[in-house]
C-alpha angles and dihedrals in degrees: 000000000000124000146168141213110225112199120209123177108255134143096250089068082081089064086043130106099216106169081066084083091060103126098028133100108261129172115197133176145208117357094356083122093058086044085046100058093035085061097034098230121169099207112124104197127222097233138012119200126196124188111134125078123200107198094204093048093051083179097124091110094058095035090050094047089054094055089046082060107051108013121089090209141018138214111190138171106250091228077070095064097054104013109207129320116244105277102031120134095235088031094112086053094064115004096163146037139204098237134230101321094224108212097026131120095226120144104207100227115209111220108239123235094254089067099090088061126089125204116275093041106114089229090054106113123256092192147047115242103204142195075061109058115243109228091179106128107021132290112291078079090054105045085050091052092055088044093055093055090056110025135059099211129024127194127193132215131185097023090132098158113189100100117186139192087256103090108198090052098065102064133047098247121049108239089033086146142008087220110113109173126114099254093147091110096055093031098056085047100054090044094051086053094044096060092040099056089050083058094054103040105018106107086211139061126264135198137195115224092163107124114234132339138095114297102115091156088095139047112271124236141178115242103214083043094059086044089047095057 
């Protein structure tokens, strides 16, 4: 049986030993790099996957040439390769990529149309639509819908749920973002739709080793057991 470890960025990957997973196929996503080096893990992942763009953050070059640095395989969101053309109305957002990358192993993802939708909007998806990738939600979905085309088992850290308007506490790092805003409704909505929505469509199982927090969509599990055995 083949399985992966999927990494997201909650607060519960302090409390993680994550060097335990060296050895094993993991997929993260977004700043784990600068979560990474804050905790001084040695763990070198499999896969990154970047998706999501935060327009106050601006940090996707830095958080993509780490990856190039330490990830066998990437999967980007194209907009990251060219950034947007003079003119263009998000154009100040993202006015520059990082290229090609010649030499590196990077899929370009296209964002799907059901990513403008949150959930709770009645046109928000309720379903993957695979062989295309649904981006729809953020991309802890997406990077559960690739595993499950590879992989027989998937197993997810750090999906802690349970934002709150505190900022600092929802991530593993302080400073994760420069985003300040209370997004913890909307967010906590998304994410439960998210998962609900794997455990609906995906065609493998999946398991939460998070500790702690609050994902019950999935069976729990405990990480050094499923090492262990």
């Amino acid at each position: 049986m083949s399985r992966i470890f999927l990494i997201g960025s909650g607060p519960s990957l302090k409390y993680t030993p994550m060097d335990a997973l060296i050895g094993e196929d993991v997929m993260v996503m977004n700043k784990f790099g600068r979560v990474a080096d804050y905790h001084d893990w040695k763990l070198k992942p499999k896969y990154y996957l970047k998706i999501d763009h935060n327009t106050i953050d601006r940090t996707q070059v830095e958080e993509i040439m780490w990856a190039v640095e330490n990830c066998q395989k990437l999967f980007l969101w194209e907009q990251f390769r060219t950034g947007y053309k003079v003119g263009h109305s998000n154009y100040e957002d993202l006015p520059e990529g990082v290229g090609n990358l010649p030499g590196v192993n990077v899929q370009w993802i296209k964002k799907c149309k059901d990513s403008v939708y949150q959930a709770g909007n009645w046109k928000a998806t309720q379903s993957w639509h695979l062989p295309e990738l649904c981006t729809a939600f953020g991309g802890m979905s997406t990077m559960i819908q690739i595993a499950s085309q590879e992989y027989d088992e998937i197993y997810l850290l750090g999906c802690d749920l349970g934002y709150t308007r505190h900022v600092d506490l929802n991530h593993a790092i302080p400073a994760y973002t420069k985003d300040t805003r209370d997004k913890s409704e909307m967010d906590n909505r998304n994410m439960t739709h998210l998962h609900e929505m794997a455990k609906r469509c995906c065609p493998v199982p999946v398991y939460n080793a998070t500790i702690g927090g609050y994902l019950e969509v999935y069976p729990r599990v405990s990480l050094m057991d499923v090492l262990d055995g």
